[in-house]
Each structure stands twice: as structure tokens, then as C-alpha cells.
PDB file of N, CA, C, O and CB in Angstrom:
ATOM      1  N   UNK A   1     -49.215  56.820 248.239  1.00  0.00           N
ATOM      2  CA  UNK A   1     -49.787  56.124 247.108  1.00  0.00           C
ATOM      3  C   UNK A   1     -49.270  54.685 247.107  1.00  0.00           C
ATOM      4  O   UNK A   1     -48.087  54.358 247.009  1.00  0.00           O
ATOM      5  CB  UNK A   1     -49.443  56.848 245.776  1.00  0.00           C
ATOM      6  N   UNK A   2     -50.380  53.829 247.237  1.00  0.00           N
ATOM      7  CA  UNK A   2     -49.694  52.409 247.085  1.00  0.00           C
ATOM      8  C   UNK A   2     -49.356  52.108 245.494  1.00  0.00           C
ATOM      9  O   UNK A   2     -50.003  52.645 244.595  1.00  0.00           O
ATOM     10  CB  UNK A   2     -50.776  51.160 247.701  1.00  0.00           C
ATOM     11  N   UNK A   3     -48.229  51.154 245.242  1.00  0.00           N
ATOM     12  CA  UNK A   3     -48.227  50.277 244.003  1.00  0.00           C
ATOM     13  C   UNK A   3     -49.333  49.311 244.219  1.00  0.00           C
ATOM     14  O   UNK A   3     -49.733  48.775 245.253  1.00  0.00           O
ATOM     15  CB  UNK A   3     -46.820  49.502 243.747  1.00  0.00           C
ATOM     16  N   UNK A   4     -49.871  49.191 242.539  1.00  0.00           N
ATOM     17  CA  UNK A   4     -51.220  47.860 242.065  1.00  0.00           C
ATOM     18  C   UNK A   4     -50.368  46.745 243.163  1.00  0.00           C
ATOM     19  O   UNK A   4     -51.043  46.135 243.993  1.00  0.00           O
ATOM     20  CB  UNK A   4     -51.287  47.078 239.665  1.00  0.00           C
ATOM     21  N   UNK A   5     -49.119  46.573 243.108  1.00  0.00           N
ATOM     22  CA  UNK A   5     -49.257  44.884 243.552  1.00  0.00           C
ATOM     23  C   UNK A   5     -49.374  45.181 245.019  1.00  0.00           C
ATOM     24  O   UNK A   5     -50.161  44.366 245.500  1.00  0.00           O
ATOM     25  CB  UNK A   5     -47.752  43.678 243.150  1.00  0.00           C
ATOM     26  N   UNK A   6     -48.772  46.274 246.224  1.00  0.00           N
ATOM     27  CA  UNK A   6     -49.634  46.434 247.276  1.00  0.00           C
ATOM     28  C   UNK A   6     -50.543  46.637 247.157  1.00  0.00           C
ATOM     29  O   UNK A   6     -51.014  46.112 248.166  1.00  0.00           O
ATOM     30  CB  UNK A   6     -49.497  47.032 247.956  1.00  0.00           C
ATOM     31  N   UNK A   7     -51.729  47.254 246.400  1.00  0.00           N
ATOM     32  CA  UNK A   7     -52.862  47.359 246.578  1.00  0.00           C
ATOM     33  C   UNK A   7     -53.703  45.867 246.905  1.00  0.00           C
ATOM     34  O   UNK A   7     -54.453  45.448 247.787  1.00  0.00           O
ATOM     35  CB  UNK A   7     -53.226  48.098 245.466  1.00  0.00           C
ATOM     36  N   UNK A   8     -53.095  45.345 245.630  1.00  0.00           N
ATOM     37  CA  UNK A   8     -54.033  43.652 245.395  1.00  0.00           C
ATOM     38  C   UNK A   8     -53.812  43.266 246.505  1.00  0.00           C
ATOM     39  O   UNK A   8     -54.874  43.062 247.094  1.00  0.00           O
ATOM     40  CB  UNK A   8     -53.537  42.323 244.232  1.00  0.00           C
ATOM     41  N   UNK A   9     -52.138  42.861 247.661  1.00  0.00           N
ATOM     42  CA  UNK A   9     -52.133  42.243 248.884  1.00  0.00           C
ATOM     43  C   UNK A   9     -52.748  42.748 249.544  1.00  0.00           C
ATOM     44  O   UNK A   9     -53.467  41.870 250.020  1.00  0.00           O
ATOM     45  CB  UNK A   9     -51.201  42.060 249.443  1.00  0.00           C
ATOM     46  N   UNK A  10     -53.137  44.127 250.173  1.00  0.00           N
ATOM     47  CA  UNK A  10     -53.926  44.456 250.984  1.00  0.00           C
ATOM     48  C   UNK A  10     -54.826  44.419 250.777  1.00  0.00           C
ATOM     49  O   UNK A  10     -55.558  44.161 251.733  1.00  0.00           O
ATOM     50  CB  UNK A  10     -53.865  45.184 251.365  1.00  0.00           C
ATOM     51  N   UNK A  11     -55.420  44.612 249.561  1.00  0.00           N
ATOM     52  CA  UNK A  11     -57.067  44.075 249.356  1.00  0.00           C
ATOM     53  C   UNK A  11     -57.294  42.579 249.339  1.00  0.00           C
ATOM     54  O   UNK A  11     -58.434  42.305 249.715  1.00  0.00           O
ATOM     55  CB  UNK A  11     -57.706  44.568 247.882  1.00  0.00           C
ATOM     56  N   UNK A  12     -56.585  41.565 249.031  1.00  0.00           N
ATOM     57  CA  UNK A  12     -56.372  40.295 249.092  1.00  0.00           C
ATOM     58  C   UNK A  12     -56.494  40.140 250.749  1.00  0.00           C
ATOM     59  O   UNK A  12     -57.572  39.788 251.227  1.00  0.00           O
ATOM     60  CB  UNK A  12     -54.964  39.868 248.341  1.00  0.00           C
ATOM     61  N   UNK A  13     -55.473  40.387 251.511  1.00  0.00           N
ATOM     62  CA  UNK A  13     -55.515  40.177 252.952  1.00  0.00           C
ATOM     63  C   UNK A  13     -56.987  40.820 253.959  1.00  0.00           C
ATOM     64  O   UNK A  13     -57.428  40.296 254.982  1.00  0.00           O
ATOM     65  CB  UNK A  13     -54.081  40.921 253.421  1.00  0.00           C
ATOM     66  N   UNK A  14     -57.470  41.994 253.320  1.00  0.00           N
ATOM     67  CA  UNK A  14     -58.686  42.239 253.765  1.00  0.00           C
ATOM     68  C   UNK A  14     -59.550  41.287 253.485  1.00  0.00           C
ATOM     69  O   UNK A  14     -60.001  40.820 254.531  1.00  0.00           O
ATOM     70  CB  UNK A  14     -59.117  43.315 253.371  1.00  0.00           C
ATOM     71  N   UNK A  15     -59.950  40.829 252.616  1.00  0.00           N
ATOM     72  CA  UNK A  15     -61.029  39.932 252.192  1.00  0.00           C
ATOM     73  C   UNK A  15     -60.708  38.531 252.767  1.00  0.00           C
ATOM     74  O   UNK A  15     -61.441  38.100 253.658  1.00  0.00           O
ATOM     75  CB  UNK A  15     -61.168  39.897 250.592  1.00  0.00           C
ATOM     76  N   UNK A  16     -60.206  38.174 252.554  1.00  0.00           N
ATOM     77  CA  UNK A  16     -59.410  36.525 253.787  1.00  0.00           C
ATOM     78  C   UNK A  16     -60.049  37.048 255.077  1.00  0.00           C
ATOM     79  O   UNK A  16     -61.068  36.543 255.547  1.00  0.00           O
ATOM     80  CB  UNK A  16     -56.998  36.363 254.160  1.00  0.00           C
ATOM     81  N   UNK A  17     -59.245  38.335 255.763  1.00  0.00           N
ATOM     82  CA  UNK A  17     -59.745  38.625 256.815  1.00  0.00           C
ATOM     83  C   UNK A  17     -61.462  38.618 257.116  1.00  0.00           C
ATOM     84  O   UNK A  17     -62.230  38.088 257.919  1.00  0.00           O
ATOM     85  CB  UNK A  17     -59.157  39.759 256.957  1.00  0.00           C
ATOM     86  N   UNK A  18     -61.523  39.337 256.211  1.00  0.00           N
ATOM     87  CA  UNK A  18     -63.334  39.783 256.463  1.00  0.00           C
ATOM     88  C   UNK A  18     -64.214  38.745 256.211  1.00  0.00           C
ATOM     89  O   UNK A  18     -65.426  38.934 256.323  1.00  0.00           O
ATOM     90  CB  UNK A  18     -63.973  40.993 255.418  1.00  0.00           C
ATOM     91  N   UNK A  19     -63.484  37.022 255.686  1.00  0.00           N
ATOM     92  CA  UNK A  19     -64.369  35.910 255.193  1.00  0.00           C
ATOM     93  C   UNK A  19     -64.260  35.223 256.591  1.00  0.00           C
ATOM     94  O   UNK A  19     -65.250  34.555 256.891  1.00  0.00           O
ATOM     95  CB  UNK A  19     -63.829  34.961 253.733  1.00  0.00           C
ATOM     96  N   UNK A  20     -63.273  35.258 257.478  1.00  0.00           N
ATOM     97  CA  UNK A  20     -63.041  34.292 258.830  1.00  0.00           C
ATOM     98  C   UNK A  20     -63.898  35.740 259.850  1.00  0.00           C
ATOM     99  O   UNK A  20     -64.796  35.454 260.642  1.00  0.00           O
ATOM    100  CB  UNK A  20     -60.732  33.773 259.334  1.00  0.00           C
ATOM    101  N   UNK A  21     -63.630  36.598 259.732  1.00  0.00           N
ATOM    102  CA  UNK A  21     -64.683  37.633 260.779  1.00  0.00           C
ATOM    103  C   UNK A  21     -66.112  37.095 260.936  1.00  0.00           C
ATOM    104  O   UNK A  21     -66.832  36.598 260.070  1.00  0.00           O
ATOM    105  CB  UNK A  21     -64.931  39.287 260.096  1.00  0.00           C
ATOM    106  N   UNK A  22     -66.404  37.344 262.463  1.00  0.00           N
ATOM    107  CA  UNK A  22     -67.697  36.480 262.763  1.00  0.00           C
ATOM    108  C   UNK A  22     -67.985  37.732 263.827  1.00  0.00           C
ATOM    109  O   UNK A  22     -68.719  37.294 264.713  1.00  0.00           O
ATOM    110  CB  UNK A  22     -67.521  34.561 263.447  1.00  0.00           C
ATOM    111  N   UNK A  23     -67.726  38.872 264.008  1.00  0.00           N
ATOM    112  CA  UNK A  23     -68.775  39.881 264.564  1.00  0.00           C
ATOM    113  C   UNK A  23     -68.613  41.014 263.769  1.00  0.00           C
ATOM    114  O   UNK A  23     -67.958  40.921 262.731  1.00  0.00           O
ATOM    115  CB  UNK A  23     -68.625  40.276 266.098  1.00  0.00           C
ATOM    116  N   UNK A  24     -69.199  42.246 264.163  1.00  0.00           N
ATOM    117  CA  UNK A  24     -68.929  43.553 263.345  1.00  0.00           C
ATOM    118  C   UNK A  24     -67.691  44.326 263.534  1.00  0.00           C
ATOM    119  O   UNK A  24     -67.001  44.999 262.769  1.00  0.00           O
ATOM    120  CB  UNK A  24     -69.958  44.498 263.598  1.00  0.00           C
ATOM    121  N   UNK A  25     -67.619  44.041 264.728  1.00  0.00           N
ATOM    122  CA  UNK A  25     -66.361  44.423 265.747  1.00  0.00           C
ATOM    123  C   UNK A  25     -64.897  43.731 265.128  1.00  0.00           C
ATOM    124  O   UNK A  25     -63.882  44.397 265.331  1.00  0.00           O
ATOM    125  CB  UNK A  25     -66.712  43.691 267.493  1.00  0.00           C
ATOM    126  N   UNK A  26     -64.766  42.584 264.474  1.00  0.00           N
ATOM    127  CA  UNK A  26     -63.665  42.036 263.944  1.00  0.00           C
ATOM    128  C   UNK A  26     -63.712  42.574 262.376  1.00  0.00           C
ATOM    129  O   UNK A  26     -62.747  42.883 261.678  1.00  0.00           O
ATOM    130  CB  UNK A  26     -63.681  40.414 264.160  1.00  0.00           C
ATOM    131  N   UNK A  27     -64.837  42.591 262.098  1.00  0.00           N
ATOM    132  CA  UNK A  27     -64.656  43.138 260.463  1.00  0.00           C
ATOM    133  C   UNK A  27     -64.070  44.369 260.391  1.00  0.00           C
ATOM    134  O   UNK A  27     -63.339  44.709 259.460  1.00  0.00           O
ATOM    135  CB  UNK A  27     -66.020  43.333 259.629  1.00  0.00           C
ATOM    136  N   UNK A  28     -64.353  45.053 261.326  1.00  0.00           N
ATOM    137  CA  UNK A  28     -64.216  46.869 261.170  1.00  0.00           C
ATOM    138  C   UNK A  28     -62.591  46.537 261.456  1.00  0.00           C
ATOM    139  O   UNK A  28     -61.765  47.108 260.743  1.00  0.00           O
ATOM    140  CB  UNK A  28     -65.289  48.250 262.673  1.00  0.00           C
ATOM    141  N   UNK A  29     -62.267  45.873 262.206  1.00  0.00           N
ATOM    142  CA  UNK A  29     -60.545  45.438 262.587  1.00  0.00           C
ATOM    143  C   UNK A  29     -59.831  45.633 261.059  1.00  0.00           C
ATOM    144  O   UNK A  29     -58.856  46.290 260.693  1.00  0.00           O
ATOM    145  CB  UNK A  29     -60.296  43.394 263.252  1.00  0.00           C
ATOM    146  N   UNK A  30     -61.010  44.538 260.173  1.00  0.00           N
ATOM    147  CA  UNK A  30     -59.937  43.874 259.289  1.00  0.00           C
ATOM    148  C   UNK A  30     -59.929  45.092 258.314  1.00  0.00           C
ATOM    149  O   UNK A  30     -58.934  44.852 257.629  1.00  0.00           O
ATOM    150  CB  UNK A  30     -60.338  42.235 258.549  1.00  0.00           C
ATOM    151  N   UNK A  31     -60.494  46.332 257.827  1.00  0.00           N
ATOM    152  CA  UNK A  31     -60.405  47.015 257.291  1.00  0.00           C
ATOM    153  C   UNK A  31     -59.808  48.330 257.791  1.00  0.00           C
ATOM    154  O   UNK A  31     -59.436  49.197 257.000  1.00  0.00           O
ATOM    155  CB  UNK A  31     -61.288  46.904 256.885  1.00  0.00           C
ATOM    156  N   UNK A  32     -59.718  48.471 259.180  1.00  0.00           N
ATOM    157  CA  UNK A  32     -59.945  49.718 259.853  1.00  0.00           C
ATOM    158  C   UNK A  32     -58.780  50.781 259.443  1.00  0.00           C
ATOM    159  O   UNK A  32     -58.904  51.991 259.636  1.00  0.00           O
ATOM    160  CB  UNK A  32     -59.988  49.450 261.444  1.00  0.00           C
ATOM    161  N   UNK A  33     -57.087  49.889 258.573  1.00  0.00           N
ATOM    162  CA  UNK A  33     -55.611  50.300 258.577  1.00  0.00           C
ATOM    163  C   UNK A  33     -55.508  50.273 257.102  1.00  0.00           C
ATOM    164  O   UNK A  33     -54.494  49.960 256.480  1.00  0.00           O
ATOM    165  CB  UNK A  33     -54.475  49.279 259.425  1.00  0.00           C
ATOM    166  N   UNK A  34     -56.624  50.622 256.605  1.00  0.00           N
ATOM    167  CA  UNK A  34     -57.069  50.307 254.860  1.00  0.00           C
ATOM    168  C   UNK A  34     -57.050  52.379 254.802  1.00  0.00           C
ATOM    169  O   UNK A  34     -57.304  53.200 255.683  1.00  0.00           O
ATOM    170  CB  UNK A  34     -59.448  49.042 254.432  1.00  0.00           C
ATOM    171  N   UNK A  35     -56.634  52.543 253.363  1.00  0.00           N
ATOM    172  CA  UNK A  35     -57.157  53.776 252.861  1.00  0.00           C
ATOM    173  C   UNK A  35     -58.400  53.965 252.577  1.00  0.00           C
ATOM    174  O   UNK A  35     -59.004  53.062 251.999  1.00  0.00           O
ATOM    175  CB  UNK A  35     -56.633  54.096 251.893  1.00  0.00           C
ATOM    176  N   UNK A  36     -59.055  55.158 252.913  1.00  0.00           N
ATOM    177  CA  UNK A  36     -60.503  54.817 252.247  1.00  0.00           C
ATOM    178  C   UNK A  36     -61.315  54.595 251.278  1.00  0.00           C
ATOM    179  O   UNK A  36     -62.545  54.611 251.323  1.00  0.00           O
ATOM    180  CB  UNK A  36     -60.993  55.246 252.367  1.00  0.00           C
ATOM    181  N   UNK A  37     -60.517  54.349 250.235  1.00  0.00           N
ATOM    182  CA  UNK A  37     -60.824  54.241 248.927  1.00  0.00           C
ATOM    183  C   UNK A  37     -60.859  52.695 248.402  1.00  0.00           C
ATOM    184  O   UNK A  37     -61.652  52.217 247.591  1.00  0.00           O
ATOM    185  CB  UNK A  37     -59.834  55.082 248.194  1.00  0.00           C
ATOM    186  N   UNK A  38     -59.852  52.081 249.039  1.00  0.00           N
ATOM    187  CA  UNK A  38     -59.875  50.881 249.181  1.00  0.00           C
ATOM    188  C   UNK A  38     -60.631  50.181 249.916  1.00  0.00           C
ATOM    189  O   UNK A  38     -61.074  49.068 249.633  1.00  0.00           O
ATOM    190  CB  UNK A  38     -59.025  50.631 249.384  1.00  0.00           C
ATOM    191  N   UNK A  39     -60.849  50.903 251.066  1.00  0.00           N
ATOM    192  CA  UNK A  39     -62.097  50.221 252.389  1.00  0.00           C
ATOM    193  C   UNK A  39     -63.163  49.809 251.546  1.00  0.00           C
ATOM    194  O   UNK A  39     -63.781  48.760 251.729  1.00  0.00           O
ATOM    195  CB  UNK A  39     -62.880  51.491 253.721  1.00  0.00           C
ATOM    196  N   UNK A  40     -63.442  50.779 250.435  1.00  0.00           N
ATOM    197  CA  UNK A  40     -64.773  51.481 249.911  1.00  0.00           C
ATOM    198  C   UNK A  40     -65.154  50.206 249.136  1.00  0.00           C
ATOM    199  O   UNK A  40     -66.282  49.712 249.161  1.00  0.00           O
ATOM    200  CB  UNK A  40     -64.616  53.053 248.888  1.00  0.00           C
ATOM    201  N   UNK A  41     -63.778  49.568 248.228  1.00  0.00           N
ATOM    202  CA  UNK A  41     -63.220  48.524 247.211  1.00  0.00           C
ATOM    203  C   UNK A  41     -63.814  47.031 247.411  1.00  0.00           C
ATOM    204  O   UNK A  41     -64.452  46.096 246.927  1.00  0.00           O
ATOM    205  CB  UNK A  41     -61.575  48.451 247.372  1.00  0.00           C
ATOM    206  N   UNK A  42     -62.818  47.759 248.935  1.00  0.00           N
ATOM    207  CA  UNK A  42     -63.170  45.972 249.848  1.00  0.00           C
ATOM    208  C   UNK A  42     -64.541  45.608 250.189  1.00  0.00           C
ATOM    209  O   UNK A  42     -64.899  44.490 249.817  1.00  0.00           O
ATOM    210  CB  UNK A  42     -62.468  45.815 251.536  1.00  0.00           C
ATOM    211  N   UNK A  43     -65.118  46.105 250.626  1.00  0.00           N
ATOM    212  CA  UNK A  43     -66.221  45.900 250.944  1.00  0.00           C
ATOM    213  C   UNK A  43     -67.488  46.370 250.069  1.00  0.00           C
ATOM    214  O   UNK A  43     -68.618  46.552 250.521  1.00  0.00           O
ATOM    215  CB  UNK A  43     -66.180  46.327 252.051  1.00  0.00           C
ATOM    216  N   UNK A  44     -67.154  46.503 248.962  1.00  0.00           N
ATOM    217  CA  UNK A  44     -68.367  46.476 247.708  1.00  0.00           C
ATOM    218  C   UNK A  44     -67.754  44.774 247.027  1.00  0.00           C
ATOM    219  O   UNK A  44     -68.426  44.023 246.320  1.00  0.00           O
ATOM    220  CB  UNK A  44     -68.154  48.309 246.151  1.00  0.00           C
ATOM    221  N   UNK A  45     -66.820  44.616 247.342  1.00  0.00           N
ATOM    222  CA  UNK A  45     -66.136  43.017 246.798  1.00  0.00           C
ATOM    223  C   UNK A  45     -66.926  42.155 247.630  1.00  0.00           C
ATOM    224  O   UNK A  45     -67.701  41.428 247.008  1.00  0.00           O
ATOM    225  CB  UNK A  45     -64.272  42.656 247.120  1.00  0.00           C
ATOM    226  N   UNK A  46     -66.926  42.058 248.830  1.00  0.00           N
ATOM    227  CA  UNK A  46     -67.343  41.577 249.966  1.00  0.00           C
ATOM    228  C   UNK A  46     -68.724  41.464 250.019  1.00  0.00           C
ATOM    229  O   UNK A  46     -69.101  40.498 250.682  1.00  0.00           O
ATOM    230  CB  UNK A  46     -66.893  42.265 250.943  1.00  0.00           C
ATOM    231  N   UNK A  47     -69.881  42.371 249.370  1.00  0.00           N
ATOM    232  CA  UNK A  47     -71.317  42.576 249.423  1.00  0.00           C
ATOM    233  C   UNK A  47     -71.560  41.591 248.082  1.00  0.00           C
ATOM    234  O   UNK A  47     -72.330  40.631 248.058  1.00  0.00           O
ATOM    235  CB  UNK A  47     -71.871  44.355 249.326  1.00  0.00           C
ATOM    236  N   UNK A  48     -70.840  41.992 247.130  1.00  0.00           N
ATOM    237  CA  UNK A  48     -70.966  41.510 246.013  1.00  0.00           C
ATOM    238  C   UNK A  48     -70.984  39.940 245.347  1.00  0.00           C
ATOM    239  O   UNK A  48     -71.635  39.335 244.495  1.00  0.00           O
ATOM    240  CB  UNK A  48     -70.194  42.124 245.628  1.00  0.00           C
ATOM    241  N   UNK A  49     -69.991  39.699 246.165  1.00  0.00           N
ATOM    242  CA  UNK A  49     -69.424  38.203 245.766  1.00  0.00           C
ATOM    243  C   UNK A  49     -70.193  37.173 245.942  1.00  0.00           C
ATOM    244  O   UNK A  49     -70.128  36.212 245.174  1.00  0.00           O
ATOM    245  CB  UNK A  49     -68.293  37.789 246.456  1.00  0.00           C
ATOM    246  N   UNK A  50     -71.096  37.215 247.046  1.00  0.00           N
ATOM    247  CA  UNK A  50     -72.422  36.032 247.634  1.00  0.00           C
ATOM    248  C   UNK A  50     -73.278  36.543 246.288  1.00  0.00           C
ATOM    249  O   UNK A  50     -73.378  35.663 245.432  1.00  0.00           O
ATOM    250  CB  UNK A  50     -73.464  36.418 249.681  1.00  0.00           C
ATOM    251  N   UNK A  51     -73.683  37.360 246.079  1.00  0.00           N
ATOM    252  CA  UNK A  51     -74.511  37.833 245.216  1.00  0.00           C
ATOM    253  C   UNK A  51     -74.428  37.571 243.946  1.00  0.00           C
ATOM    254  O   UNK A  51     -75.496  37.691 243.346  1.00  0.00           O
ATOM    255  CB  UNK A  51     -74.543  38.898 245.310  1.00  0.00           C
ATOM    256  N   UNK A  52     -73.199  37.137 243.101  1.00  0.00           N
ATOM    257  CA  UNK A  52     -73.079  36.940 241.800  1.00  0.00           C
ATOM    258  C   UNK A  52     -72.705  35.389 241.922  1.00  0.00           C
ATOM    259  O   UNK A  52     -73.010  34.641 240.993  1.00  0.00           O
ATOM    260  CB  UNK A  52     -72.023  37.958 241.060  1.00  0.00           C
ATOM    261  N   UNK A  53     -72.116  34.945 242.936  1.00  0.00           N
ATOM    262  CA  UNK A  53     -71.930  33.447 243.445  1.00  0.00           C
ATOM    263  C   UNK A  53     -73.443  32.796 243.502  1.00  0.00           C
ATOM    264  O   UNK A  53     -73.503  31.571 243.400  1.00  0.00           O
ATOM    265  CB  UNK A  53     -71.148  33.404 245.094  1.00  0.00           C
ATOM    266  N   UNK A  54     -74.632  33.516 243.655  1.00  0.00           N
ATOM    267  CA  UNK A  54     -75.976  32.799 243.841  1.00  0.00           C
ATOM    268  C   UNK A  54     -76.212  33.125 242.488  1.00  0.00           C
ATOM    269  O   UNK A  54     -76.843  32.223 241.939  1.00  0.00           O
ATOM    270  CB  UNK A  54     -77.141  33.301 245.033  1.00  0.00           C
ATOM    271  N   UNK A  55     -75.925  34.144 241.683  1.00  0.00           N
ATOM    272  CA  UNK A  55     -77.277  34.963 240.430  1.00  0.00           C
ATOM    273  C   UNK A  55     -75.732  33.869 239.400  1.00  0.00           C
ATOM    274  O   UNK A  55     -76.517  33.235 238.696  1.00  0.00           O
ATOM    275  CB  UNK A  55     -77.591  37.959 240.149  1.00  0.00           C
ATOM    276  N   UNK A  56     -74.651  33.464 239.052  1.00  0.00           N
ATOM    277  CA  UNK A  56     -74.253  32.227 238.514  1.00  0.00           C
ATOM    278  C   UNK A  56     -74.913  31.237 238.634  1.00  0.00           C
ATOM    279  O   UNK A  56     -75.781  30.957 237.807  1.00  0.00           O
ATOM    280  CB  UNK A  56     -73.274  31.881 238.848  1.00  0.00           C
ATOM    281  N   UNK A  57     -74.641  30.449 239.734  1.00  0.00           N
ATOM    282  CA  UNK A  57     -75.369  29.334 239.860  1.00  0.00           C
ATOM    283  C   UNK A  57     -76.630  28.803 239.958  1.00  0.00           C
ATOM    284  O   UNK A  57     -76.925  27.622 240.137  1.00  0.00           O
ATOM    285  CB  UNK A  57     -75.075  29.037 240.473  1.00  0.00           C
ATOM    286  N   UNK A  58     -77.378  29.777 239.826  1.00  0.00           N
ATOM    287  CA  UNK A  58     -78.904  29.675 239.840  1.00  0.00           C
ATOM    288  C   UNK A  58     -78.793  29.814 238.542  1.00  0.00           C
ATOM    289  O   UNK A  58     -79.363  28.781 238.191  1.00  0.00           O
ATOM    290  CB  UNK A  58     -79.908  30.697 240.665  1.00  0.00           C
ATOM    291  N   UNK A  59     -78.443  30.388 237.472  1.00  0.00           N
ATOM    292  CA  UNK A  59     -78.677  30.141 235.744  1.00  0.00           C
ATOM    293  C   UNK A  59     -77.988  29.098 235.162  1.00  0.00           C
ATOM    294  O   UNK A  59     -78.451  28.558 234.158  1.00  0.00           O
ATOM    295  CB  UNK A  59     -78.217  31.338 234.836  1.00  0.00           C
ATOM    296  N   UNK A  60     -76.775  28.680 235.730  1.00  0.00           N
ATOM    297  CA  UNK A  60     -76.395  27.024 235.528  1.00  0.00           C
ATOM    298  C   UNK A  60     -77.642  26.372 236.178  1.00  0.00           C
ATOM    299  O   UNK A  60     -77.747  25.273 235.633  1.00  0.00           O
ATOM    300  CB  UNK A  60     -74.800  26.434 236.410  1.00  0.00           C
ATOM    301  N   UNK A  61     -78.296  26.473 236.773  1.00  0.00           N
ATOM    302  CA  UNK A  61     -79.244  25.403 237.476  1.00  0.00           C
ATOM    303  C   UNK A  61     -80.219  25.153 236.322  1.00  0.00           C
ATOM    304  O   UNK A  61     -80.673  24.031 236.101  1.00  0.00           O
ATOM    305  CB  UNK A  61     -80.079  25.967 238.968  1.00  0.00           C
ATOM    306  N   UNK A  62     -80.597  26.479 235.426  1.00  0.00           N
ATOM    307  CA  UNK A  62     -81.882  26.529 234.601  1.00  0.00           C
ATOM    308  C   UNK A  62     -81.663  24.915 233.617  1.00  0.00           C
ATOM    309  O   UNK A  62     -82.518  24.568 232.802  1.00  0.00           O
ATOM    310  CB  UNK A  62     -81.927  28.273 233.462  1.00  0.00           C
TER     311      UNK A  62
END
């Protein structure tokens, strides 16, 4: 069982990782030593973030 504040660094260090990853093959790296629950975490963060980063700034635009 990790502690919240390991959790946040390793989910913190995944996402750094997975923003400089430039094939599929390096992403799966940056998660691969993750629990799966967290994998699950990271990468709904990761899908998400472009997505609310455009659906913000497109209603500041209105």
C-alpha cells in the first residue's frame, strides 16, 4: 500500500514521463512499474487534461 504523498510522486513522475514520451513503446515504459490502479489514474489524467485544457479555453474565447 503506498502513502497519498508516494502516490502523488509516482503519479506526478508518470505524467512528466508520459508528456516527453513520443512512441507507444516509451509510454507503456513510463507506466509499466505503476500499480494498476494507479496506471488506470494516470492515464485517465493523461486523456483528460488536453480535453478540459481545449473545453476551458474555448468558453473563455466566447
Amino acid at each position: 500500500m503506498l502513502t497519498p504523498e508516494a502516490r502523488k510522486l509516482l503519479e506526478t513522475e508518470a505524467l512528466d514521463c508520459l508528456r516527453y514520451a513520443k512512441t507507444e513503446a516509451q509510454k507503456k515504459e513510463c507506466i509499466k512499474d505503476l500499480p494498476k490502479a494507479l496506471q488506470q489514474e494516470v492515464l485517465d489524467k493523461k486523456v483528460c487534461n488536453p480535453y478540459k485544457k481545449a473545453l476551458f479555453s474555448s468558453n473563455f474565447d466566447r
